[in-house]
N, C-alpha and C positions, 0 to 999 in steps of 0.2 A: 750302304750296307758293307759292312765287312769282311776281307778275305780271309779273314782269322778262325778258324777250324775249334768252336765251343769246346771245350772237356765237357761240359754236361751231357749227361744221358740224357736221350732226348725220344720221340716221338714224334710221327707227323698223324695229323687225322683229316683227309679230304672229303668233304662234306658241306650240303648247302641247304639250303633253305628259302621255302621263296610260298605266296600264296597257290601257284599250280602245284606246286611239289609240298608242300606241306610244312610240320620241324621233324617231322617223326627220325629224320636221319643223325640231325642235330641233338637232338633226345637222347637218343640211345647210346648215342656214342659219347656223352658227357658223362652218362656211366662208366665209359673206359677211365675217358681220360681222367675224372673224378679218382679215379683207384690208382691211377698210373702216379699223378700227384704225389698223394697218402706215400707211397714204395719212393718218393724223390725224384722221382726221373719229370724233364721239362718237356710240356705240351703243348704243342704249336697246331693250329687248326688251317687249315687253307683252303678257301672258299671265295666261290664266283658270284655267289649270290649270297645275301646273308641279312634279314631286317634290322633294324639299329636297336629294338628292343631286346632279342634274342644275341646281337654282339656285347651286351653290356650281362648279358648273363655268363655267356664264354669267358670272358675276360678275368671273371672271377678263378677261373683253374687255368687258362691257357693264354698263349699271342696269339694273337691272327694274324693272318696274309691274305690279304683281298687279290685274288690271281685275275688276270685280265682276259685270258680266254678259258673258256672251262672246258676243252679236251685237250688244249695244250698240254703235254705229259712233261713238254721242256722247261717248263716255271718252276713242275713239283724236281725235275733231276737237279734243275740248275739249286734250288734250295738244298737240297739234299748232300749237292757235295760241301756247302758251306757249314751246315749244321749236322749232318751224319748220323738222323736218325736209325735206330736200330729196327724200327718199324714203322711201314707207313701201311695208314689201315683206311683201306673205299670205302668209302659210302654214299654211291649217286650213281641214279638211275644214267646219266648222260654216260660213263664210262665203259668200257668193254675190255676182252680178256688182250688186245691187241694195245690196250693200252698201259695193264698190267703188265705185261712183257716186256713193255720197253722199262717201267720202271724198276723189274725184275733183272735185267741186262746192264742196268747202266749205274744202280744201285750198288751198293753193300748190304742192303735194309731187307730185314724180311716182310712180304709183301701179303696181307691180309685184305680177303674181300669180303663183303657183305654179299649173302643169294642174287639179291634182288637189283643186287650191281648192273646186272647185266638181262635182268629178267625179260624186257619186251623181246628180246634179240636172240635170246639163248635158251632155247628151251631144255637142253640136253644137261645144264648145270656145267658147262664145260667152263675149266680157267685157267688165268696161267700163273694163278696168286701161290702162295707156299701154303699159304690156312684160308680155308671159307668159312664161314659163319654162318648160320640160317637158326636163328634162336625161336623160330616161332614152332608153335604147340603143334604142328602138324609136320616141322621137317623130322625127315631120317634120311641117313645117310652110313653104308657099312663102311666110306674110306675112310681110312686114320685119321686125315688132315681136315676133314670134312667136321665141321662142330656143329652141329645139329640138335634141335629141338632145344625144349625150353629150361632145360638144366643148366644150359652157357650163355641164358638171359642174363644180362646185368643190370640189377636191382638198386635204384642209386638209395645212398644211404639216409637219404632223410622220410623212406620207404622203413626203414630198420628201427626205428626209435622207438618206444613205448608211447601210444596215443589215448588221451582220455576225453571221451565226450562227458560237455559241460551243459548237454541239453537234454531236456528231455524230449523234445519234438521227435515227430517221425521225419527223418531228412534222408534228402536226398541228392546225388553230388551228379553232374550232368556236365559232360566235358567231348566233345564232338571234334574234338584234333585241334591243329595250330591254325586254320584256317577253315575249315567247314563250307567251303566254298556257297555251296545250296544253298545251306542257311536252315540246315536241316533240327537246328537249335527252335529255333522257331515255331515250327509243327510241334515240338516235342512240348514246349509253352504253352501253345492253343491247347493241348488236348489236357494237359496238366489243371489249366485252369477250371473245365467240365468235370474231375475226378473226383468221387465219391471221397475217398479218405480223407481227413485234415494230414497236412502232408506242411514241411520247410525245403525249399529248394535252392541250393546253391550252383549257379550258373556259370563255366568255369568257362573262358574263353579265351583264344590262343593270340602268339603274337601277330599273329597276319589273318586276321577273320577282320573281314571286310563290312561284319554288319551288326559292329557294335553298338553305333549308336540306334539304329532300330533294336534291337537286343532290350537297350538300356530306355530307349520307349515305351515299347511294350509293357513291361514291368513297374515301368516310376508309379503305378498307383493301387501295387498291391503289397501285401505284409506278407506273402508265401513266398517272395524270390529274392534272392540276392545275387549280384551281378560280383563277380572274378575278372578283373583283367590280367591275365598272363601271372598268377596271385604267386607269393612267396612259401604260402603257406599248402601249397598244392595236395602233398603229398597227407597231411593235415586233414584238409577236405574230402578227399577220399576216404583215408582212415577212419575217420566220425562218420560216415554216413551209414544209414541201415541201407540202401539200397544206391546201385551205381548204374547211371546210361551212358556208355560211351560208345567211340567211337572203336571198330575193329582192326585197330594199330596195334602201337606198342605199349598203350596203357593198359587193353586186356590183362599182359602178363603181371603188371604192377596189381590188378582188381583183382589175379585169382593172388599172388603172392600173401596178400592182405586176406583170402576166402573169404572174400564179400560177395552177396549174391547182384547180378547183373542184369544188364539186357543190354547187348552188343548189336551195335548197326551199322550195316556194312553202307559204308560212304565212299567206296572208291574199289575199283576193278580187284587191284590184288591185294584188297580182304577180306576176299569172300572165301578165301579155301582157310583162313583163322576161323572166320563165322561159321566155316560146315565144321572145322574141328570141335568147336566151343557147344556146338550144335551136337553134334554125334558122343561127345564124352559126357553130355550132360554138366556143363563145367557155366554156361550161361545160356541165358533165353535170348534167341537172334532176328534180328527183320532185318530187310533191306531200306536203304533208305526212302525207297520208293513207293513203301507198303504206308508211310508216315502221313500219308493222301488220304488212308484210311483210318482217321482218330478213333474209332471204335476197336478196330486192329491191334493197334497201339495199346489200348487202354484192356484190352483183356489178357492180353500181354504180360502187363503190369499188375493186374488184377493176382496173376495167376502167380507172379515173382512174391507180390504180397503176401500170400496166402501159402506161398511154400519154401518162406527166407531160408531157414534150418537146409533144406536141401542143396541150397547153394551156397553154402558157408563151407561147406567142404567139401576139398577135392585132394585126388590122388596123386595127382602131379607134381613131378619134383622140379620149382622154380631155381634159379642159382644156384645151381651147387656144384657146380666149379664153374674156376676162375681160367675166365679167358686170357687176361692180362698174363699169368701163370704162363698156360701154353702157347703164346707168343713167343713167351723169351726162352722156353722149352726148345720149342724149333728155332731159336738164331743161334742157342747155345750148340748145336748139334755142328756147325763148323766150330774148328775154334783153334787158337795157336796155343802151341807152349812154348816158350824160347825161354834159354839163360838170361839170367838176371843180368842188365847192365843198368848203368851210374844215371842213365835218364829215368828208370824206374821208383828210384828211390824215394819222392816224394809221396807216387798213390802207398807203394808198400806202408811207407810211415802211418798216413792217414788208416790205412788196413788192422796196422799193428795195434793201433791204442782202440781198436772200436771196441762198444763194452762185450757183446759176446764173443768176440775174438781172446780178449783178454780173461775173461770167465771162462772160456774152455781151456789156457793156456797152463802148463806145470807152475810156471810165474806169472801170478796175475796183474801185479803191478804194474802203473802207467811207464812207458817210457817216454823220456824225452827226447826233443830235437837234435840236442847234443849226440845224447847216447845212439841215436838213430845212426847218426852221419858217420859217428864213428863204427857202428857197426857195420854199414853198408861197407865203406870203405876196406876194412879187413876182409869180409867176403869176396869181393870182388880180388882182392891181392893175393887170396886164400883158392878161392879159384872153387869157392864152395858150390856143391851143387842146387844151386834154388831155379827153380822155374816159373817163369809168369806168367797165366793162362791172360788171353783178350779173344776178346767175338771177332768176326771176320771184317768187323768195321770198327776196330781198336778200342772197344770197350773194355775196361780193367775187370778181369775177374776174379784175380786171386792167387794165391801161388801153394807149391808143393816144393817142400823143404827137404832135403835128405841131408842130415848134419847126422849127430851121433843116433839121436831117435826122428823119424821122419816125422814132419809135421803139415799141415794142411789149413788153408784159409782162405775163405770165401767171400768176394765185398756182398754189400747188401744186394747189389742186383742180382748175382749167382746163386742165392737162399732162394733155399725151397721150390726148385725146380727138379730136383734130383742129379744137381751136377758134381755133386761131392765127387760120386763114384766113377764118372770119366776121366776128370782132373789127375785124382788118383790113380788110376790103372793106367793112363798115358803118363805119368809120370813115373812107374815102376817100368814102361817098356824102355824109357830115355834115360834114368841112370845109371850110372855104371856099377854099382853097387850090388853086390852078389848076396848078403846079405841085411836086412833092411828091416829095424826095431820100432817101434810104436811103443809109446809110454799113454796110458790113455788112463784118466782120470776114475776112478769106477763107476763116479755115478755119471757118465756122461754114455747112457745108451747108444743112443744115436751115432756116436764116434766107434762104438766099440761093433754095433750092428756093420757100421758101414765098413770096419777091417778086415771085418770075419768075411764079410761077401766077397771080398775082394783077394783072398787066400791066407789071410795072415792066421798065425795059428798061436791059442797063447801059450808061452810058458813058462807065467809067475803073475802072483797075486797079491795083494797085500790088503789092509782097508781103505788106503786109497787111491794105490795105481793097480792097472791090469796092464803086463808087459806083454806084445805080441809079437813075432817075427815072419819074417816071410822071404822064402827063400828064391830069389832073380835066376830063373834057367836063361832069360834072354842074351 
């Protein structure tokens, strides 16, 4: 391994997976890193446990590191100084808030928990992460840092596509978690088979469910079922189905995102306060998995889901709509340097300079070259011109703020759409010397002309296509 300190923006995500523990953690968090991807930045997973069918799904968005003990906190630091993710985000039940602190202390990274990180131990929600997470339909939380309920689910994108059923059958998509330990799939087959309606059943089953081939027994001599293993097209199966059984994890929030009507079965301790959520908002029909003993139970259940789909196709609650990934880099932006520009900056600046919205909000929007670059650096520097270059408190490139004849501002892609324009900027009117300080701002670029105005600039001149602003340095 290398003592070579990556430039890539990077990520860590701790997370495992196993038949006691389920994937549901592995799951959800491939939504992150899925989105993390897309924005560029590199995904590194690090996991104690992990099945070999679910590592060849990782591997499509991230690396792995197979760590050797899974509360050792010194594997996840000792990585961390090598690679210098900007975030490392829990997710497993083994870790606690005593373990976040060390990675809090010893880090640059901002440090992201999952609720349930620490659930059997912690009943108070107490942490020592910088952001928690708790996306399920029942959390609230009044602290800032605290992300809560199902609006900060992350909905992975093959969930988003336009889906067309190619049948006309009544189906039905039946997915009981990554492991389903009981085998609570099986009940839900027997009593299926006794059911009055002509019904198609697709049987979706996880990477560590241990009772596959009985599964695939059962079934080999009927024309109602078809068997899924750990299938590609998941999200697919879901989406086509008129009705969904699952388990009360984290595909609930996928089954209401889609407003398909349900019946959610609680298969494990802590999803039972999802199942009293789902239960109380009228959002799905709920059993435990224990009631499955009673196929009659079951089957009125279902009787009743049949008989009143239209009711559960909609719901009021607002799935994804904001992005976690977002306020992540929100809170790591919140420390941050600005120093003068010197002669080892020159390379990101360049890459900065030619990006295409850089150069589309620029008075000149022409590419520049390598050449032109070097020499311009070079004169700056001898010029003694005022440039500053912001980075995160773990030497991420963010961008810089220019004060030449008209001051100018520029954000890499990691720094968009966080709202860090406006710090950059206003730390950078307290740090120049500059008593009076002009903005040439394009007219039709809102955004630019919004963000001067809030920051005291005042204009005075217009034309059709610059708005000039000034603003006057009391510092």
């Amino acid at each position: 391994m290398s003592n070579k300190k990556p430039t890539k923006v990077s990520i860590f995500i701790r997370a495992d997976a196993s038949l006691n523990i389920g994937i549901g953690h592995i799951m959800r968090t491939l939504g992150l890193a899925s989105s993390a991807k897309d924005d560029g930045i590199k995904i590194y997973y690090l996991c104690y446990s992990l099945p070999s069918t679910l590592q060849e799904k990782i591997e499509k968005t991230a690396t792995i590191f197979h760590l050797k003990n899974i509360k050792n906190e010194n594997e996840v630091i000792d990585l961390a100084k090598i690679y210098n993710p900007f975030a490392i985000v829990l997710d497993s039940y083994s870790l606690d808030k005593k373990y976040e602190l060390a990675l809090k202390n010893k880090t640059a990274s901002t440090i992201v928990a999952y609720e349930d990180l620490d659930n059997k131990h912690n009943k108070h929600n107490k942490h020592n992460s910088d952001i928690v997470i708790n996306p399920n339909i029942y959390a609230k939380s009044s602290k800032s840092n605290h992300l809560y309920g199902a609006q900060w689910a992350i909905i992975r994108k093959e969930f988003k596509q336009k889906f067309h059923k190619n049948s006309n059958k009544f189906e039905i998509a039946i997915t009981l978690g990554g492991s389903d330990e009981k085998n609570s799939t099986e009940q839900i087959i027997k009593a299926l088979k006794t059911w009055h309606i002509p019904f198609f059943a697709n049987i979706i089953l996880g990477d560590t469910n241990p009772h596959k081939h009985r599964i695939s027994k059962i079934i080999k001599d009927s024309n109602s079922f078809k068997l899924h293993k750990s299938p590609k097209n998941f999200a697919s199966l879901l989406a086509t189905a008129d009705i969904i059984i699952s388990a009360s994890g984290q595909t609930t929030l996928e089954i209401l995102y889609l407003k398909k009507p349900s019946i959610a079965i609680t298969i494990a301790s802590n999803q039972e306060r999802i199942s009293k959520a789902l239960d109380e908002n009228r959002f799905a029909l709920t059993l435990d998995a224990s009631e499955l003993n009673n196929k009659n139970k079951f089957l009125r259940k279902l009787n009743r889901l049949y008989s009143h789909q239209r009711r559960y196709k909609k719901n009021s609650i607002e799935i994804a709509k904001h992005s976690i990934l977002k306020e992540i880099k929100r809170t790591h932006l919140k420390e941050f340097t600005l120093l003068p520009f010197k002669q080892s900056d020159c390379d990101e600046l360049f890459e900065l300079t030619n990006d295409n919205e850089v150069r589309k909000a620029s008075l000149n929007s022409n590419p520049i070259t390598i050449e032109q670059h070097k020499r311009w650096c070079e004169k700056k520097i001898i010029d003694k011109t005022e440039i500053f270059i912001a980075r995160s408190i773990n030497g991420i490139f963010l961008g810089y703020v220019r004060f030449e004849e008209n001051v100018s501002i520029a954000l890499s892609k990691f720094a968009r759409g966080v709202y860090f324009s406006k710090d950059i900027l206003q730390r950078g009117l307290r740090q120049t010397s500059k008593k009076r300080v002009i903005a040439q701002i394009k007219a039709n670029n809102f955004t630019s002309l919004s963000l001067f105005k809030s920051s005291g600039f005042i204009q005075t001149d217009k034309n059709a296509d610059y708005v000039t602003m000034e603003y006057t340095n009391e510092n």
